[in-house]
GUVEXVEX-103462 format. One record per residue: z negated, y negated, x negated of N, C-alpha, C, O in turn; residue in one letter. Coordinates in steps of 0.2 Angstrom, whole numbers, plus 2048, in hexadecimal, padded with zeros to 3 digits. Each point is the difference from the previous one (the first is absolute). Example, Ala and Ser with C-alpha at 12.3 -4.5 7.8 and 13.67 -1.06 7.14 Angstrom:
2
7D981C7BE8007FA8048007FA7FC7FD8017FBA 8077FA8077FF7FA7FC7FD7FB8047FF7FA7FDS 
END
This chain:
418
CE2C84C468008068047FA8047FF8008047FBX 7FC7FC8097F98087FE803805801805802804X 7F88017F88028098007F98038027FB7FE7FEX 8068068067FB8038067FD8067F98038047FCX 7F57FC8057FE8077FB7FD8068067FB8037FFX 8077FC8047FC8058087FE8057FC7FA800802X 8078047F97FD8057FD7F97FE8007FC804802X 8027F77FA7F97FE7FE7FE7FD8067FC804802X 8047F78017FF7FF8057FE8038047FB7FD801X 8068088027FF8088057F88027FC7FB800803X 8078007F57F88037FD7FA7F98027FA800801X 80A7FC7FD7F87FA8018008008077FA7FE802X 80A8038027FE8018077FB8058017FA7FE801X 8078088007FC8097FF7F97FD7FD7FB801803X 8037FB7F87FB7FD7FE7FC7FD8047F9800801X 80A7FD8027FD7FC8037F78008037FA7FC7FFX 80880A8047F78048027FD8047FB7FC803803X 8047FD7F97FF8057F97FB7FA7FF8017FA802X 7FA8087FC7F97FB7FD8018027F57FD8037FDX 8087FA8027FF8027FB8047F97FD8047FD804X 7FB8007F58047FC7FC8078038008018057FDX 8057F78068068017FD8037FD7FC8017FA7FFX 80280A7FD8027FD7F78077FF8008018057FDX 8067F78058058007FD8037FF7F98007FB7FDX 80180C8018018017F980A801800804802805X 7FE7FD7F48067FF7FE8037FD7FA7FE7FA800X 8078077FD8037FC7FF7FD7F87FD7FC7FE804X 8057FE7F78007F98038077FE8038068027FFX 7F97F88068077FF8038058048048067FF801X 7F58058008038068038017FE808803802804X 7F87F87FE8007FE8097FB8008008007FF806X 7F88037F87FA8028057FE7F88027FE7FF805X 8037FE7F77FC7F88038047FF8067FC7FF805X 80B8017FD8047FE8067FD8058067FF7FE806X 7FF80A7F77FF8058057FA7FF804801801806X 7F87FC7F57FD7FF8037FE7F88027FC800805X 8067FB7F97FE7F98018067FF8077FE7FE806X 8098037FA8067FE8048008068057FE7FF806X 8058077FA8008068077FA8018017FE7FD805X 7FD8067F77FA8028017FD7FB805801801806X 7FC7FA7F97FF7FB8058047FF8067FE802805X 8087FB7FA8058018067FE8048067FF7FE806X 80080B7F77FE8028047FB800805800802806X 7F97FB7F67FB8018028007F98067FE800806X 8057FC7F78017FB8058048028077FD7FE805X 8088047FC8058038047FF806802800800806X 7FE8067F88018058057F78057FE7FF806802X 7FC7F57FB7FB8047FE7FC7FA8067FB802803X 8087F97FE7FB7F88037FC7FF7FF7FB7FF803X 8068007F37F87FD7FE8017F88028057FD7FFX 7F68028037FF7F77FD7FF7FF7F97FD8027FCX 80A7F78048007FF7F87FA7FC7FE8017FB7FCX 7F88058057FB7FD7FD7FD8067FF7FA7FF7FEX 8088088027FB8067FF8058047FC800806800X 8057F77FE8048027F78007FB7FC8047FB801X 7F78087F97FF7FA7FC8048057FC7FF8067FFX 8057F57FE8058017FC8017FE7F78057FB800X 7F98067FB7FF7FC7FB8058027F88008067FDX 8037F68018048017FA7FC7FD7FB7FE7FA800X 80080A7FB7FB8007FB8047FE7FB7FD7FE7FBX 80A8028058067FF7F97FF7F78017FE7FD7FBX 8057FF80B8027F98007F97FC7FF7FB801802X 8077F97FA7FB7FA7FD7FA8008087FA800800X 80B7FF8037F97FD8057FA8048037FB7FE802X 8088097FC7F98028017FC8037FB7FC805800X 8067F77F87FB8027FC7FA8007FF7FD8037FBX 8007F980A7F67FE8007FF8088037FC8047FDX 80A80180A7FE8058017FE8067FC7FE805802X 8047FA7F78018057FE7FA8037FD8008067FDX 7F97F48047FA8037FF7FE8038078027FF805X 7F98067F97FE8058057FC7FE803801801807X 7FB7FC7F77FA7FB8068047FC804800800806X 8037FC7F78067FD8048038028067FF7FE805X 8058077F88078038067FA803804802802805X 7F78017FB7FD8058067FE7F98047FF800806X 7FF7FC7F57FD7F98068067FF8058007FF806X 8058027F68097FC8058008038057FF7FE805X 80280C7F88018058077FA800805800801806X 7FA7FE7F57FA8028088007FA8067FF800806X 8037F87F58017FB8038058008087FF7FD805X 8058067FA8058008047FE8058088037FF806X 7F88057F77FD8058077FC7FC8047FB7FD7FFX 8098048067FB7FB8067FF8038077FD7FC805X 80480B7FA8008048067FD8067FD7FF8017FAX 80180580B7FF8087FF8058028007FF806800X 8097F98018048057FF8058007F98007FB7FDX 8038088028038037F98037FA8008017FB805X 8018077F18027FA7FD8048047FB7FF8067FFX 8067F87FF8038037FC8037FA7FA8037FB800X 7FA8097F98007FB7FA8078037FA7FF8057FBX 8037F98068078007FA8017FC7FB8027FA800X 7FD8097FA7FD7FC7FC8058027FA7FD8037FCX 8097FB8028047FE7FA7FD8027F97FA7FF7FFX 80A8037FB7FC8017FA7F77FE7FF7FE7FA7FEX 80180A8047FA8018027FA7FF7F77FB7FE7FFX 80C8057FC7FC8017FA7FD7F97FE7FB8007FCX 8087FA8067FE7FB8007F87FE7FE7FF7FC7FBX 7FD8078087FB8008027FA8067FB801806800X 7FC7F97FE7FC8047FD7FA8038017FB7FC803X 80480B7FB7FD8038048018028097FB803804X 80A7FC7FF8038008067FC8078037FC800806X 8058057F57FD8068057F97FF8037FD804805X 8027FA7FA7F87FE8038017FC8077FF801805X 8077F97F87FF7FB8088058068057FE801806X 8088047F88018028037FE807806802801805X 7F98017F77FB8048047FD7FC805800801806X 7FE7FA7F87F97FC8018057FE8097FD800805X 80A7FE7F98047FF8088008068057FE800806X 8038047F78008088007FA802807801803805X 7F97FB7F77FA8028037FF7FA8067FC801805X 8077FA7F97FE7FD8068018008077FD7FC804X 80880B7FD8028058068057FB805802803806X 7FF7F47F78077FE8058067FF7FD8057FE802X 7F98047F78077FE7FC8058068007FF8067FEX 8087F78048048067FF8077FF7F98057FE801X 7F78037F88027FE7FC8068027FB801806801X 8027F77FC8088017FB8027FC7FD8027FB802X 7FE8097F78007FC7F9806801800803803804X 8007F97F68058027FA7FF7FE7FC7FC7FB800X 8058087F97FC7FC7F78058047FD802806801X 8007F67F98028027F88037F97FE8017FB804X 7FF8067F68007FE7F87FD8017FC7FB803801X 8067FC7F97FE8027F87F98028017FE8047FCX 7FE7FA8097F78007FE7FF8088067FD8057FFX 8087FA8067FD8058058058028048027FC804X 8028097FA8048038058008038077FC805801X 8067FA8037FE8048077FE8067FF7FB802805X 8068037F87FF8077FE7FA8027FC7FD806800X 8007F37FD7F98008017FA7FE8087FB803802X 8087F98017FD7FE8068018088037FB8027FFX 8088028038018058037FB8047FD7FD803803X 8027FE7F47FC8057FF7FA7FE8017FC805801X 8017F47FD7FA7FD8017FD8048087FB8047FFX 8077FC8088018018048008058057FF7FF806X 8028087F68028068007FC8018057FA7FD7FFX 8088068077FC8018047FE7FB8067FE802805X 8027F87F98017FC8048057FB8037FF7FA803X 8058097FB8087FD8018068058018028057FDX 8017F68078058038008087FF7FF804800805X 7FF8007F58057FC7FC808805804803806801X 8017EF7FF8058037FF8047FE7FC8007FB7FDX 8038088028058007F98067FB8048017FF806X 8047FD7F58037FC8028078027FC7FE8017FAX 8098018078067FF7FB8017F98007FE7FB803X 8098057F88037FD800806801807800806803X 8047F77FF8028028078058087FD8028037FBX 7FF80080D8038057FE8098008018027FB801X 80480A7FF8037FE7FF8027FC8098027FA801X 7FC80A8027FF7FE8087FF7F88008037FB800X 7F78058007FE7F88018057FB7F97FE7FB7FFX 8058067FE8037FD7FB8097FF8028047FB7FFX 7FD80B8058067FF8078007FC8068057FD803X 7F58027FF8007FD8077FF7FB7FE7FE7FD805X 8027FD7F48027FA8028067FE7F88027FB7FDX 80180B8028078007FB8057FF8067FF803805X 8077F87F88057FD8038068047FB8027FE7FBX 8008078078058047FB7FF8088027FA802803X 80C8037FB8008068027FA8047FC7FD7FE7FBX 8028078087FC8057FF8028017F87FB7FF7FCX 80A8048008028037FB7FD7F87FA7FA7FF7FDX 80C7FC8037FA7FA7FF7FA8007FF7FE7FF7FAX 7FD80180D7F87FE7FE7FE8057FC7FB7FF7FCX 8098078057FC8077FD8017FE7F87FB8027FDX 8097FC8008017FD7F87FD7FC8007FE8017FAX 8007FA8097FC7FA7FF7F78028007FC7FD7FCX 8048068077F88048028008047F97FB7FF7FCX 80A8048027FD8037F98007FE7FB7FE8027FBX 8047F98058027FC7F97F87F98007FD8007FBX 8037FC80B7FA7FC8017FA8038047FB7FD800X 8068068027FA8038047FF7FC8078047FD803X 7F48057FE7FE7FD8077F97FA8007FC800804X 8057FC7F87FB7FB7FF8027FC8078067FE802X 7F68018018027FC8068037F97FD806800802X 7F87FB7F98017FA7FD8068027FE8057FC801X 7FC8097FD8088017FB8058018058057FC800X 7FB8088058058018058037F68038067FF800X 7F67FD8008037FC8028057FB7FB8047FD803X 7FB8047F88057FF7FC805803802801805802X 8067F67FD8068028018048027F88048057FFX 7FC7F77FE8028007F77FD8037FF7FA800802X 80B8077F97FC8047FC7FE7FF7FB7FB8047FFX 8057F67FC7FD7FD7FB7F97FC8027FC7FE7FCX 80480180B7F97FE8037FD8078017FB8007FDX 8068038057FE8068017FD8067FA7FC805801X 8077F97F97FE8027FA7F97FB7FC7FA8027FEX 8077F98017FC7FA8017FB8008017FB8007FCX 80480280B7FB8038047F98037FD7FB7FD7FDX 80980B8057FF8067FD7FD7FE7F87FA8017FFX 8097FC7FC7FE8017FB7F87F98007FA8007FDX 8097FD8067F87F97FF7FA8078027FC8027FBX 80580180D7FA8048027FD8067FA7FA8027FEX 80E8027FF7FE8047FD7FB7FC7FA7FB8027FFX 8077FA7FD7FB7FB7FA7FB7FD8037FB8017FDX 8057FC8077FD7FC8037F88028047FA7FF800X 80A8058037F98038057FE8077FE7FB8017FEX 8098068037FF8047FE7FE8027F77FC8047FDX 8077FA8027FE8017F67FB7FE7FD7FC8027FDX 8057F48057FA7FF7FC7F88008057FB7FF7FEX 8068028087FC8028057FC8067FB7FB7FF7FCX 8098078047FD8057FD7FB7FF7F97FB8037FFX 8097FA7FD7FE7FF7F87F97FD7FF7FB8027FCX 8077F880A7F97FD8007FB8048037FA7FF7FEX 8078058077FA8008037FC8087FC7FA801800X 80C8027FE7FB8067F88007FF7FA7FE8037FBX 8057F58048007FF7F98048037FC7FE8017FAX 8088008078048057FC8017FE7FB8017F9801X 8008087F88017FE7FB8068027FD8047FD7FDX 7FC80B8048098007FC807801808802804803X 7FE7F67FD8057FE8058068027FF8047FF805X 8008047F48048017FF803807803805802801X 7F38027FE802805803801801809804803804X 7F97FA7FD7FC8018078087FC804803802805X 7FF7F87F7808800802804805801803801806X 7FC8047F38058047FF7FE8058028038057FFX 7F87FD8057FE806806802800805801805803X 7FF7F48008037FF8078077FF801802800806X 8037FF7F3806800801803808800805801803X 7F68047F7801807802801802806805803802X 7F57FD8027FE8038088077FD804803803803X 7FF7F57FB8067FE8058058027FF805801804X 7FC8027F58078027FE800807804804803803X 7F67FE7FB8018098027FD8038067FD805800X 8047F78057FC803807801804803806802801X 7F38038018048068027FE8047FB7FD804803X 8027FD7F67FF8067FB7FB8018007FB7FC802X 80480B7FB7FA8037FF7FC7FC7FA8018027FBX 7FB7FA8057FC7FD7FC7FA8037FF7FD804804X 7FF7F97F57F98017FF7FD7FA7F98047FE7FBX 7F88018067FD7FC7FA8038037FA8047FC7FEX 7FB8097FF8028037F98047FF8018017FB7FDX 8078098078047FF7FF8047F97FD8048007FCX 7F97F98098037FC7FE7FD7FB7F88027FB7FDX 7F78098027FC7FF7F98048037FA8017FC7FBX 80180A8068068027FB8077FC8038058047FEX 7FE7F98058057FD8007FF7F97FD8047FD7FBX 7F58008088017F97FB7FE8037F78037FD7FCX 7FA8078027FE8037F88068027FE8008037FBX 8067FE8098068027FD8057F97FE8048017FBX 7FB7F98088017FA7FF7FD7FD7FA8047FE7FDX 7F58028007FE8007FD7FB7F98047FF7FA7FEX 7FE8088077FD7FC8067F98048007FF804805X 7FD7FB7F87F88058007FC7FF8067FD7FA801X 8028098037FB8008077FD8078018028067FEX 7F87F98057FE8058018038038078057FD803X 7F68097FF8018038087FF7FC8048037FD804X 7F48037FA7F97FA8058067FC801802800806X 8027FB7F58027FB8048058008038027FA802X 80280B7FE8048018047FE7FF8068007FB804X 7FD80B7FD7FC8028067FE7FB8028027FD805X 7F98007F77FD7F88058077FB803801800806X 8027FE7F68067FD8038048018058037FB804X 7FE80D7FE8038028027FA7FE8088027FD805X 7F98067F97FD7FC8077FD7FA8047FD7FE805X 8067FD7F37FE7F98028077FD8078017FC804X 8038097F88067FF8058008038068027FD804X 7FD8097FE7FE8028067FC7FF804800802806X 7FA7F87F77FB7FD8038027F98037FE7FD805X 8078037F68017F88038088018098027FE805X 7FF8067F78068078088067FB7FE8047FC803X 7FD8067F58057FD7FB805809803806800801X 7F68037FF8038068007FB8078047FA801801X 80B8048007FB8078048008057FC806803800X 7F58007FD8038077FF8008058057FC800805X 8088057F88008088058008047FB8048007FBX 7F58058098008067FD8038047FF805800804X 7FA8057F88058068017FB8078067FA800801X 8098048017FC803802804808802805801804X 7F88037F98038088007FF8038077FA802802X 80D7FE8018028008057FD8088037FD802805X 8058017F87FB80A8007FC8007FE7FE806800X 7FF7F57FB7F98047FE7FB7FA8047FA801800X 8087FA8027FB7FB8057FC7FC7FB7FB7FD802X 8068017F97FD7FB7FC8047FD7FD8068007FFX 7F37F97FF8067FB7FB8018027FA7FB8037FDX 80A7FB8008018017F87FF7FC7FC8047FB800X 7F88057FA7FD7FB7FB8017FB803801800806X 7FE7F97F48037FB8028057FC8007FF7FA802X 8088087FB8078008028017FD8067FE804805X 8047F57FC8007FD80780A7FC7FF8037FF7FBX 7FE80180C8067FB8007FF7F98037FF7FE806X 8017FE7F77FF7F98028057FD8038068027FEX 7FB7F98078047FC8047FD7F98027FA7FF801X 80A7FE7FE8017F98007FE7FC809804802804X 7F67FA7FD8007FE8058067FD804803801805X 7FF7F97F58067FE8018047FF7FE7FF7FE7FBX 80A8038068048017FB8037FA7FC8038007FAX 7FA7FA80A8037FB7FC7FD7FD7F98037FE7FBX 7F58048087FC7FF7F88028057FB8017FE7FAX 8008088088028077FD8097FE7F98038017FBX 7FE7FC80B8087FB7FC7FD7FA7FC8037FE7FBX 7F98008067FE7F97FC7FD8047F97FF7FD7FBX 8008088057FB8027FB8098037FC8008037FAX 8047FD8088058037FB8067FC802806802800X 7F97F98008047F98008058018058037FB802X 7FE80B8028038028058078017FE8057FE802X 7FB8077F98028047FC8038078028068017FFX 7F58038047FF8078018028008097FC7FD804X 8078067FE804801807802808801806802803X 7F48047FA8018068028008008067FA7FE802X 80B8038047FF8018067FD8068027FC7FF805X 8038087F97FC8058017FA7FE8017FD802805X 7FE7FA7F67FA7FF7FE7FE7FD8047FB803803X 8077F88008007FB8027FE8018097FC7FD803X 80A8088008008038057F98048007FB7FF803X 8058057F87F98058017F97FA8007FC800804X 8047FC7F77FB7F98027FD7FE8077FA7FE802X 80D8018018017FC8077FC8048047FB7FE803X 80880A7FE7FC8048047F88027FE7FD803804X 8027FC7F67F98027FF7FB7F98067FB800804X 8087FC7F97FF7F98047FE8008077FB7FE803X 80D8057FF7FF8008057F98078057FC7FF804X 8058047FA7FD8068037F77FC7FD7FC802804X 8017F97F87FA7FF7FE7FE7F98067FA7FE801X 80C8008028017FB8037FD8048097FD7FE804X 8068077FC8008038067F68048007FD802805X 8027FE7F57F98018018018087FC7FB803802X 8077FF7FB8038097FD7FB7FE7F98007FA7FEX 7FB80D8028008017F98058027FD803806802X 8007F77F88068057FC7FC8017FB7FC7FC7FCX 80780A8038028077F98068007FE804801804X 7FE8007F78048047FA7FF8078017FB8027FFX 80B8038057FE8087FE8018037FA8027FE7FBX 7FE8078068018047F88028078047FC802805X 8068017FA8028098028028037FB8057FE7FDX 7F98088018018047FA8048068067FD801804X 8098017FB8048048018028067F98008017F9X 80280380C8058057F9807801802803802805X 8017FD7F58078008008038067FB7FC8017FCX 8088018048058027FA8027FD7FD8027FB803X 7FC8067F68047FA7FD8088077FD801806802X 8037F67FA8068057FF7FF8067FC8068037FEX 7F47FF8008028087FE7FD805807800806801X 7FE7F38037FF8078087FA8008007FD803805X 7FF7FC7F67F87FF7FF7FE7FA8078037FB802X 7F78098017FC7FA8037FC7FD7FE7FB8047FEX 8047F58007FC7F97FB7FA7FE8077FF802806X 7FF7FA7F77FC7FB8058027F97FD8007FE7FAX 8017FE80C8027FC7FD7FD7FA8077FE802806X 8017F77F77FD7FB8058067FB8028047FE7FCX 7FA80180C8047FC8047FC7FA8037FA800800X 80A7FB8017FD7FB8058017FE8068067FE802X 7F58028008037FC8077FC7F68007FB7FE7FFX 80A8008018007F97FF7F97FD8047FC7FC7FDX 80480680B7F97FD8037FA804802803805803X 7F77FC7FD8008038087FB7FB8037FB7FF7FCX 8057FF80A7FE7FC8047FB803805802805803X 7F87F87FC7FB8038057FD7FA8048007FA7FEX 7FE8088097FC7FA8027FD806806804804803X 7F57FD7FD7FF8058078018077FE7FF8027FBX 80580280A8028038008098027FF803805802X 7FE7F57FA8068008038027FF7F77FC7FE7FCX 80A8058038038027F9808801800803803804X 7FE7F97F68088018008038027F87FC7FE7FAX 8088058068038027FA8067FD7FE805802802X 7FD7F77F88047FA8018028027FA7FC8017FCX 80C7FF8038038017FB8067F88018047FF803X 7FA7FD7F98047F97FF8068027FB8008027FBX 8077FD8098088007F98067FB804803800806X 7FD7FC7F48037FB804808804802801801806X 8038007F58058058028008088017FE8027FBX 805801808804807800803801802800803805X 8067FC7F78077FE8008028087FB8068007FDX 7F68058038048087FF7FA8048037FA7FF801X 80B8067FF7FC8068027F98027FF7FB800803X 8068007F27FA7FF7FD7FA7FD8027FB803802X 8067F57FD7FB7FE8027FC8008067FA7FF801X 80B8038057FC8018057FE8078007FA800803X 8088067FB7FC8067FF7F87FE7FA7FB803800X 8067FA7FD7FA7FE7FA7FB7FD8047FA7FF7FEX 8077FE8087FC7F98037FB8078047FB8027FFX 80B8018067FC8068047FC8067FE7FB802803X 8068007F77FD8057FB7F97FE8007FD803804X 8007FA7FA7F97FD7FF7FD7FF8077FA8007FFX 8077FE8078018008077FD8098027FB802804X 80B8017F98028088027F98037FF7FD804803X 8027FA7F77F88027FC7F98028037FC805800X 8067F58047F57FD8018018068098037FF806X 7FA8077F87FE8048077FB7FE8047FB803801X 8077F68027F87FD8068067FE8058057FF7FEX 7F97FF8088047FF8068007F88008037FE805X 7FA7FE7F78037FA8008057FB7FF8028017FAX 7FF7FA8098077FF8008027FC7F97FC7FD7FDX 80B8068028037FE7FA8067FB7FF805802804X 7FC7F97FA8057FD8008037FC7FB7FD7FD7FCX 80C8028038047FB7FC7FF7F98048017FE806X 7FD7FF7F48027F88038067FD7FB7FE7FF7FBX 8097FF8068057FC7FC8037FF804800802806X 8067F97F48047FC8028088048048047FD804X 7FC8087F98078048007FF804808802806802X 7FC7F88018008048048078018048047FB800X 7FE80B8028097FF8057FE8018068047FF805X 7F68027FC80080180A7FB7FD8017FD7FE7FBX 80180080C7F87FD8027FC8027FC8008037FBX 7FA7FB8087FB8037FC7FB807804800801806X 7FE8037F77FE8068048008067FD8028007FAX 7FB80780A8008077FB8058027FF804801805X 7FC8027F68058057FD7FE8078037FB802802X 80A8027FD7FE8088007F98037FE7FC804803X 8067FA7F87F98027FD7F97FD8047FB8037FFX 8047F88067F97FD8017FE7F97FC7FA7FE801X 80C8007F87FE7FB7FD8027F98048067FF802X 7F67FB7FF8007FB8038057FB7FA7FD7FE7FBX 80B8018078037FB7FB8017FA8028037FF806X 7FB7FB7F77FD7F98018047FB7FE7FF7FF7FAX 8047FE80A8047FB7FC7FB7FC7FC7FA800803X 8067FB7F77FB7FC7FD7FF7FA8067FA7FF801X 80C7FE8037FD7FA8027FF8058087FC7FD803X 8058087FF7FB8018077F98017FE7FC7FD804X 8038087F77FA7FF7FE7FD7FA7FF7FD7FF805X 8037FB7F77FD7FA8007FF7FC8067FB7FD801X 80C8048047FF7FA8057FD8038067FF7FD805X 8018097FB7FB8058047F9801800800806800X 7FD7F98007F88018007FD8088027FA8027FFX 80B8018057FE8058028048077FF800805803X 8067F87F88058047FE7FE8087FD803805801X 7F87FA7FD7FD8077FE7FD8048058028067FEX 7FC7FB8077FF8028058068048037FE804804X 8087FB7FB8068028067FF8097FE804804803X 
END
């Protein structure tokens, strides 16, 4: 059964006229090879009316075209192929293959009929170098793993089901067809060892692999926390686990680089700036995120907040961590200052939301504690609960706050808007 990515697709579409390198970046095994080698093409053939001899299409990963992987080679292959003056469109699969590429890729670039798009990563060259390589002359799209949506439309089973299943294995397109959860874990575990880990080690040469393990199972256990190099520097020196910051720090971006993981800033909501470097990290996908803790760990809170940071990075939002310093009494009647958070805030344009993620609130309490921090931020943009507990449709409250069931949210695209 294919599962439709129209999200991405829509963007390599929008591309199309842009004179720039397009770079699909993501994930490994996330779908870019299907996005652009199988839809991608599809289209162009059916509703863009290229002729299939002016999409040259090339997988730089399979045996048969390893003579291409020399550069002199594959520009002889692609120029070989122009037999007219109108566009040509070259799609070209791990692209890192190739050495030195950024030259031949310009070199397409200037020759004003190519209308070109890569994909690349592995141990030597991640996609996220191809984008920075490019700065400026590209224009990248970021790929997930599927979202809960696309992960619904080809699940055979109730909504409350796939939403368990989705958190626990994630959205790897490979793993979704897996029916056994023991196939399913299998999976997950070969990808996490196999491609993502030792991909990594090799390609910075990591040497104390023990820790660089045991960093990545911190971030899984704890997603969602206020994190920083030090901090987790004095947690392994309380083990008696010796590492510095530096390498924290670098690790922590080896995995962000490879889109193991995103962080979010924090950012002081009344004073308009970021705060140090204290970041919250989130797991691209939950099923690696489970493999890294044998699938162990099932905080639904975390997990929920996870999904939507996902989801909102999927929809194109810069996300933030807020921060608001408020003044309260505490009990001798004294006014403190004291700091609050708000779980998102989502920018794209002009447009800004205020997103408080709780899976339940099932008292008073806690739903008075969710709006408080809400109540806080004096700007006229829109503010909203997204959970599971909801008792009524979805919609505002008295107050002006937007309350969201978790799956309208997800299977809406345009849910924030109402």
């Amino acid at each position: 059964m294919e599962i439709k990515r129209d999200l991405y697709l829509r963007q390599l579409v929008r591309n199309i006229s842009i004179p720039l390198i397009k770079v699909v970046t993501g994930i490994r095994r996330c779908g870019k090879s299907y996005l652009l080698q199988h839809l991608f093409t599809r289209f162009l053939l059916e509703q863009h009316h290229v002729a299939p001899d002016h999409i040259i299409s090339i997988d730089l990963e399979i045996t048969a075209n390893a003579d291409l992987r020399d550069a002199s080679r594959l520009n002889q292959f692609v120029l070989g192929k122009v037999t007219d003056r109108r566009p040509y469109f070259v799609l070209i699969d791990e692209i890192q293959y190739v050495p030195d590429f950024y030259a031949l890729l310009n070199g397409w670039l200037k020759h004003g009929q190519f209308n070109v798009y890569v994909t690349g990563s592995n141990s030597h060259l991640l996609a996220s170098d191809i984008a920075t390589e490019f700065r400026g002359r590209s224009a990248n799209i970021q790929v997930y793993p599927l979202s809960f949506s696309e992960f619904m439309s080809q699940y055979h089973g109730d909504i409350q089901r796939g939403w368990r299943e989705y958190l626990t294995f994630g959205g790897l397109p490979l793993c979704t067809l897996y029916t056994d959860r023991q196939d399913k874990i299998s999976y997950l575990n070969t990808q996490k060892d196999n491609v993502y880990l030792n991909d990594l080690i090799e390609r910075h040469g990591l040497r104390n692999i023990h820790v660089f393990q045991a960093l990545t199972q911190i971030i899984a256990s704890d997603i969602g926390a206020l994190t920083n190099p030090n901090k987790i520097a004095n947690t392994f020196a309380s083990q008696h686990l010796e590492t510095s910051y530096q390498t924290i720090d670098n690790y922590l971006r080896y995995l962000s680089d490879a889109f193991l993981i995103e962080p979010a800033r924090r950012f002081d909501i009344r004073g308009r700036h970021y705060i140090g470097s204290t970041l919250k990290y989130y797991f691209t996908d939950l099923g690696l995120r489970g493999s890294f803790l044998d699938f162990r760990q099932q905080e639904i809170n975390n997990l929920m907040e996870n999904v939507i940071f996902l989801e909102l990075r999927r929809r194109g939002y810069n996300v933030d961590v807020g921060m608001l310093e408020i003044r309260e009494k505490n009990q001798l009647g004294d006014y403190v200052k004291k700091q609050t958070g708000i779980d998102f805030i989502a920018n794209l344009g002009d447009q800004k939301y205020y997103i408080q993620s709780a899976w339940k609130l099932d008292t008073p309490e806690k739903v008075a504690q969710e709006k408080r921090s809400l109540w806080q931020i004096d700007n006229s943009f829109k503010k909203i609960i997204i959970t599971s507990d909801l008792a009524q449709e979805s919609g505002h409250d008295p107050d002006g706050i937007l309350w969201l069931d978790i799956f309208d949210f997800l299977l809406d695209s345009h849910s924030l808007e109402r």
